[in-house]
C-alpha positions in Angstrom: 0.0 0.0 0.0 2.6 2.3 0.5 4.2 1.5 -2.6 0.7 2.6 -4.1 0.7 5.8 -2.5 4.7 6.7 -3.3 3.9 5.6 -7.1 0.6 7.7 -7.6 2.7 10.8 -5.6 5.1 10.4 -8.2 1.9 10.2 -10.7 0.9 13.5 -9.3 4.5 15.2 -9.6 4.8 14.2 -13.2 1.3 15.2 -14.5 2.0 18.7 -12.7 4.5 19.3 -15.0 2.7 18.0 -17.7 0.2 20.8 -17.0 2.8 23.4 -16.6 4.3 23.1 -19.4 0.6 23.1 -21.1 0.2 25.6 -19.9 3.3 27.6 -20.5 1.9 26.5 -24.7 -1.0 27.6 -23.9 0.3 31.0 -23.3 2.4 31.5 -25.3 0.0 30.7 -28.6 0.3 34.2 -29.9 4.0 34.4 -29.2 6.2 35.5 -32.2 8.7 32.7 -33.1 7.5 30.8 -30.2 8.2 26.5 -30.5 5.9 24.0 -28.5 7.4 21.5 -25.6 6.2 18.5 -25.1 6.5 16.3 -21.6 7.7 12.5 -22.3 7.4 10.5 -19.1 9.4 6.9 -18.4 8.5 4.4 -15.8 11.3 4.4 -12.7 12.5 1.6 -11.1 11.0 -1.4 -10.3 10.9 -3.5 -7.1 11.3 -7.7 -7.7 9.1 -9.9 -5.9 10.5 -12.8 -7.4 13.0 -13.7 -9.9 12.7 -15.5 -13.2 13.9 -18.9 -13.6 15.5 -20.3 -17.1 13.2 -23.7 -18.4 14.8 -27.1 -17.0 14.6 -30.7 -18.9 12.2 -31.3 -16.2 10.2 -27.7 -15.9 9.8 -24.9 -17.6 10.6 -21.1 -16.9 9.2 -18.1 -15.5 9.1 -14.7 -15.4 9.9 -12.3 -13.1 7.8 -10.7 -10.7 8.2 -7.0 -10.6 6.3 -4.1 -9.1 7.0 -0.8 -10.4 7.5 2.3 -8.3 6.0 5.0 -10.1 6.9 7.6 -12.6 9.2 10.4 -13.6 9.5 13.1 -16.0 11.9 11.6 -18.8 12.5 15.0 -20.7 10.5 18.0 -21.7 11.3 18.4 -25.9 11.4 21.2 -27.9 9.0 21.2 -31.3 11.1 22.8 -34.3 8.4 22.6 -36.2 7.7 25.9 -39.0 5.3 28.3 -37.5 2.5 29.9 -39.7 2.9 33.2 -41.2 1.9 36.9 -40.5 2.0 39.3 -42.7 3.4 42.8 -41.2 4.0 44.9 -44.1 7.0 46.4 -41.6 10.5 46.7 -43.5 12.4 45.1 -40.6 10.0 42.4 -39.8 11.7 39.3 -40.7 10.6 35.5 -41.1 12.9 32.5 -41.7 11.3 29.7 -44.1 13.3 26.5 -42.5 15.9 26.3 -40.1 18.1 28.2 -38.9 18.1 30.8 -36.1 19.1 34.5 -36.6 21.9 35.6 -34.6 21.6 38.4 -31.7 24.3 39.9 -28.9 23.1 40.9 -25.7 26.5 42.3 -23.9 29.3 39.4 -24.3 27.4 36.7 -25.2 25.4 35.6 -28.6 22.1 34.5 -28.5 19.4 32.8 -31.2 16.4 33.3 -31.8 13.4 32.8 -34.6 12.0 36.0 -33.7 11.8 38.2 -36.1 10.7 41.4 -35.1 13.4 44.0 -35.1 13.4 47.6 -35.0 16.3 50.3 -35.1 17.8 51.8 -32.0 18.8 55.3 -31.7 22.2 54.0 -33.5 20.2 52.9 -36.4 21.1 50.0 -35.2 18.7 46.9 -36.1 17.6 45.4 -32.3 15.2 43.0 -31.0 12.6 44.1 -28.3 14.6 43.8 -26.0 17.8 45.6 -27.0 19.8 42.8 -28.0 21.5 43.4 -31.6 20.9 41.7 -35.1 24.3 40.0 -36.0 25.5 39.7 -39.8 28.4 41.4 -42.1 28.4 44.6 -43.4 29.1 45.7 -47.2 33.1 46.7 -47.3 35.0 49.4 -48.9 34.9 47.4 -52.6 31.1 47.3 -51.9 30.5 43.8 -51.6 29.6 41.2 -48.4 32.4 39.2 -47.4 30.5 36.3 -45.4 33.4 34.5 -44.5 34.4 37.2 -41.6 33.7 37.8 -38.6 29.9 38.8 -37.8 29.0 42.2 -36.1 26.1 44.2 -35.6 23.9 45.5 -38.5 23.6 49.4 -38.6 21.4 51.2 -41.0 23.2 54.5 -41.8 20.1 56.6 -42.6 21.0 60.0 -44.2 24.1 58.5 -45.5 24.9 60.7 -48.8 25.5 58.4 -52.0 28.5 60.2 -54.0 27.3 61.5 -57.8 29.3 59.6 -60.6 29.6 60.6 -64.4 27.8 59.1 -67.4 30.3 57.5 -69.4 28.3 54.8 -71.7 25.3 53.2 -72.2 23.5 51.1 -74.7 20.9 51.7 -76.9 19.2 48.7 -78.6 15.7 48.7 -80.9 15.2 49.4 -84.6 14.9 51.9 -87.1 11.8 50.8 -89.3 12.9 50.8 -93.5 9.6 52.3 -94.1 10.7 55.9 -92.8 10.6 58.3 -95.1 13.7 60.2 -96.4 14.4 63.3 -94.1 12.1 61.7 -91.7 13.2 61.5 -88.1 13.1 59.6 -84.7 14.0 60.7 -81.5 15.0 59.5 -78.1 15.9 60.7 -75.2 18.7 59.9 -72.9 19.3 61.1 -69.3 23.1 61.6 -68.4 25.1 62.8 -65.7 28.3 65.1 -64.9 30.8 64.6 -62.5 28.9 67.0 -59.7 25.4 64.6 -60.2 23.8 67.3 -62.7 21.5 65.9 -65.2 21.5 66.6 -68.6 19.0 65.4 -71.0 20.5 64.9 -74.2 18.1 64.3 -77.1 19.2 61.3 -79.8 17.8 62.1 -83.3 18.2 59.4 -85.6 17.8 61.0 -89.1 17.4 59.0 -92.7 19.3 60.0 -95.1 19.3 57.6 -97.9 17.9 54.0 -97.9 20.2 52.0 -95.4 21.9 54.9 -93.9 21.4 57.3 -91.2 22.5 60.7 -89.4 22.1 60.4 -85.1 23.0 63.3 -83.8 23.1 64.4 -80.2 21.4 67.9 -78.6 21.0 69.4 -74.9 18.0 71.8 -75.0 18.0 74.1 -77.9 21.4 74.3 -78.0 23.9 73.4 -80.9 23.8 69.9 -81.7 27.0 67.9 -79.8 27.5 65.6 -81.9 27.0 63.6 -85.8 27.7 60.9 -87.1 26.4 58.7 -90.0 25.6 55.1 -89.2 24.9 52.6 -92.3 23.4 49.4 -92.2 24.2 46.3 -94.0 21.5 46.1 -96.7 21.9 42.5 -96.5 21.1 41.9 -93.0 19.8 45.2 -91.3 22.2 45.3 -89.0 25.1 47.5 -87.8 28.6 46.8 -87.4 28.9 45.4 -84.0 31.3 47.8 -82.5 29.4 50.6 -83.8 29.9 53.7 -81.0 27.8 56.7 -80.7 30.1 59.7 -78.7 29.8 62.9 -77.6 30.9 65.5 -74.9 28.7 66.9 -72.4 29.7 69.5 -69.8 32.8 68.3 -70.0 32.1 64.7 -69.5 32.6 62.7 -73.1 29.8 59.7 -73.4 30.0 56.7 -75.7 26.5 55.0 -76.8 27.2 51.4 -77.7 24.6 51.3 -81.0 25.7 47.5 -82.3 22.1 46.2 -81.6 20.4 48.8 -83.5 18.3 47.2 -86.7 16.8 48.3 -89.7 14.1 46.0 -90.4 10.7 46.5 -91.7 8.7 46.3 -88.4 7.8 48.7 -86.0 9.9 51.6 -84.8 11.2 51.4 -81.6 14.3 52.8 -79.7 15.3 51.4 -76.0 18.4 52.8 -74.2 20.0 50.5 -71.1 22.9 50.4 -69.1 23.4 54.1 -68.8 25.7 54.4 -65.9 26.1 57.4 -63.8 23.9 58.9 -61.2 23.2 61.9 -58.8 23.5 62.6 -55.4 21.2 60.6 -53.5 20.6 59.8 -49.9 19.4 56.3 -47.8 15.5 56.1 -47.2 14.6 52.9 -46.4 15.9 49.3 -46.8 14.9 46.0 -48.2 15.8 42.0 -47.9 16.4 39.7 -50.2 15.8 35.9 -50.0 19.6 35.4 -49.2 19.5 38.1 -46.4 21.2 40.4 -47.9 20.0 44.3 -47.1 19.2 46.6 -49.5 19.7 50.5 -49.1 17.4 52.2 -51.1 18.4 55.8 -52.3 16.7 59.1 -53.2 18.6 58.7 -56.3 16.0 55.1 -57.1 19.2 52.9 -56.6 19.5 50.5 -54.5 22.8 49.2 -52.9 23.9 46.4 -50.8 24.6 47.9 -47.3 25.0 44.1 -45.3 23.7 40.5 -44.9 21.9 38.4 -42.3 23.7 36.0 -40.6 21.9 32.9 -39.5 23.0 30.1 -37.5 22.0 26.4 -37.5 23.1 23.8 -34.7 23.5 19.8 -34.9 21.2 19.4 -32.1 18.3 22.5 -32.1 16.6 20.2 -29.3 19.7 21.0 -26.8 19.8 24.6 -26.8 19.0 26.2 -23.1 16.0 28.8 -23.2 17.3 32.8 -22.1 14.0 34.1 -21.8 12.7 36.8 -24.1 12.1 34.2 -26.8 16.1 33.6 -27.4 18.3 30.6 -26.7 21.6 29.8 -25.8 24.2 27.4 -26.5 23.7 24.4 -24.3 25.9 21.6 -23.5 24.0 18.8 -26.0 23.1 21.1 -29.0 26.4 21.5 -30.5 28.6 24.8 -31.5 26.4 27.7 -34.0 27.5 27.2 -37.8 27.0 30.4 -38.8 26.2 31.6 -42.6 24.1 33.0 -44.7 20.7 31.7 -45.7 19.7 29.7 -48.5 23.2 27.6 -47.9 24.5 24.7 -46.1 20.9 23.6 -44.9 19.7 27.6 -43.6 16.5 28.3 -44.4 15.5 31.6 -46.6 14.1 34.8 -45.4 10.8 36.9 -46.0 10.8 40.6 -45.1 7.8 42.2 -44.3 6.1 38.8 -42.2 6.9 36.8 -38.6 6.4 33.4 -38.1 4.3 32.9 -35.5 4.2 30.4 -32.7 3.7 26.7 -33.6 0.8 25.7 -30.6 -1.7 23.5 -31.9 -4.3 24.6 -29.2 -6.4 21.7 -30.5 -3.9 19.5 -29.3 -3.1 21.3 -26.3 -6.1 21.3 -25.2 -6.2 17.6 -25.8 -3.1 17.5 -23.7 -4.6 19.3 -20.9 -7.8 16.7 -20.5 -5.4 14.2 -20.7 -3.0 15.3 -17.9 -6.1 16.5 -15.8 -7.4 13.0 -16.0 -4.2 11.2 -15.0 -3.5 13.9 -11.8 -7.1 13.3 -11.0 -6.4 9.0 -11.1 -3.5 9.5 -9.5 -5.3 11.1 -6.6 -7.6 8.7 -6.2 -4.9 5.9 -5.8 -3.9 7.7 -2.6 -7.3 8.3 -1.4 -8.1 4.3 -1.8 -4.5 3.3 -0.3 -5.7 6.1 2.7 -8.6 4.1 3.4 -7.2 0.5 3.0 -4.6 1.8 5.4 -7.3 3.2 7.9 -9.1 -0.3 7.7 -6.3 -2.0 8.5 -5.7 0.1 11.8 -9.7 -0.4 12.4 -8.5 -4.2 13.0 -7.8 -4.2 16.2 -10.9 -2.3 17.5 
């Protein structure tokens, strides 16, 4: 009897923390980044009435007669499982698609976490809730990511002045259509830069001459023209030599039009320039994210440069990572060390701006969970309560 009694105490310790940790689920079912436990009991020891005996020529064997002695908590696991998404529409909201962790520092030590809502500090630089800072590489002086170095924290330089550059080439690509008339013209316009950032729009004007050849001259405003030159086309093909190169000089700056792609064909006019370098003076507005975790600065100016990269981190053993609170973990003895790299590599998931990934609680299941641990307290009660009164008879003996 008071083996009963010890084994359904134990009963009642281990469904106890069943419910806790239920509850703590429960909780936490609206908790960004947040990842389910789950309580796995095993049976303890047991005590042996009687041993087993091996089978004989002249009987046979039996078993062992054991009684057990209740029940423990075996472990309490972590669910890795991928949460469902939110859509935030926020630029620094960010949601890992598979594993991986990102990578924070809160004073000397690194922590992980799959919480991805950050926001900038007064630094600019990209923090969780809490203060801790987003870990990754920054763009270098050539202005690429090196994501072999070491990982620091990510600061947005908002305000930060982009330098002008000068127009020095560009492509323009289309066709000139055979049925133009002679003297007839086509224009297009090109936007180009000097070395202080001014633009200049400089007009293209593609004149025919004769059948198969053409003037393009180049003019700023109603100013004189800047340029001529006469371009003729193979009349066998259409086509123009393939180094063909339109250049002229603008506020001091000389420009060079790549025209090899140009056609004279008998469709449709149509005139396209690309790849026209240079730019002026812009400053950082906002940021993106790529897929790879790469951040985006995104200029006054429209372009867009790199400014750093996301670091995530995956481990060998998730499951053995200690908790630190404020939904972040820490290296534990049993998860292994943090392979840190970027995502979309070596097994680390992609990223989403603009969502979270919210917590994976099944409260169906939960809730399942919670009947089922309610039920086995509530049995393990009544084990004591009959062993109580058994006990109580027995003293009632020698009334």
């Amino acid at each position: 009897m008071l083996r009963s009694m010890f084994s359904a105490i134990s009963g009642l310790r281990a469904h106890q923390t069943k419910l806790d940790v239920t509850g703590n689920n429960i909780a936490n079912v609206n908790t960004v980044g947040f990842k389910s436990s789950q309580t796995v009991f095993e049976d303890t020891l047991s005590q042996v009435i009687r041993n087993g005996s091996a089978p004989t020529a002249e009987t046979g064997g039996t078993n062992p007669a054991q009684v057990g002695l209740g029940v423990r908590v075996a472990g309490v696991t972590t669910n890795f499982g991928q949460g469902s998404t939110q859509n935030t529409g926020r630029a620094t909201d960010f949601m890992i698609s598979g594993d991986g962790f990102f990578v924070t520092r809160a004073g000397n030590e690194n922590l992980f976490t799959r919480a991805g809502s950050f926001d900038y500090d007064g630094a600019g630089n990209l923090v969780t809730p809490d203060g801790a800072q987003l870990q990754g590489w920054t763009v270098g002086a050539d202005g690429t990511v090196d994501a072999n170095g070491p990982i620091g924290p990510l600061r947005i330089p908002f305000g930060q002045v982009m330098a002008p550059t000068a127009t020095t080439g560009g492509t323009l690509a289309g066709n000139l259509s055979t049925s133009t008339a002679v003297d007839g013209e086509i224009e297009t316009q090109v936007t180009v830069y000097d070395s202080v950032g001014t633009a200049h729009e400089i007009a293209l004007t593609f004149t025919k001459d004769a059948a198969n050849r053409w003037t393009v001259s180049a003019q700023e405003g109603e100013s004189a023209p800047l340029a001529s030159q006469v371009l003729s086309f193979d009349p066998g093909t259409g086509e123009l030599p393939p180094d063909t190169t339109f250049s002229f000089t603008v506020a001091g700056q000389s420009v060079g039009i790549r025209l090899g792609g140009l056609t004279e064909y008998g469709g449709k006019t149509s005139l396209t320039p690309s790849g026209v370098n240079g730019n002026a003076m812009g400053t950082l507005q906002s940021i993106s994210l790529s897929n790879d975790g790469t951040i985006m600065g995104v200029y006054s100016n429209s372009l867009r440069e790199p400014i750093g990269k996301l670091a995530l981190a995956t481990f060998a053993n998730p499951g053995g990572l200690s908790k630190a609170g404020n939904s972040s973990y820490r290296v534990g003895d049993n998860s292994g060390q943090a392979v840190i790299g970027e995502a979309g590599t070596g097994g680390r998931g992609s990223l989403t701006a603009g969502a979270l990934e919210m917590s994976n609680v099944d409260l169906a299941e939960e809730f399942t969970g919670l009947i089922v641990a309610q039920r086995g307290f509530q049995a393990n009660s009544r084990v004591i309560t009959s062993s109580d009164e058994i006990l109580q008879d027995l003293v009632n003996l020698k009334r």
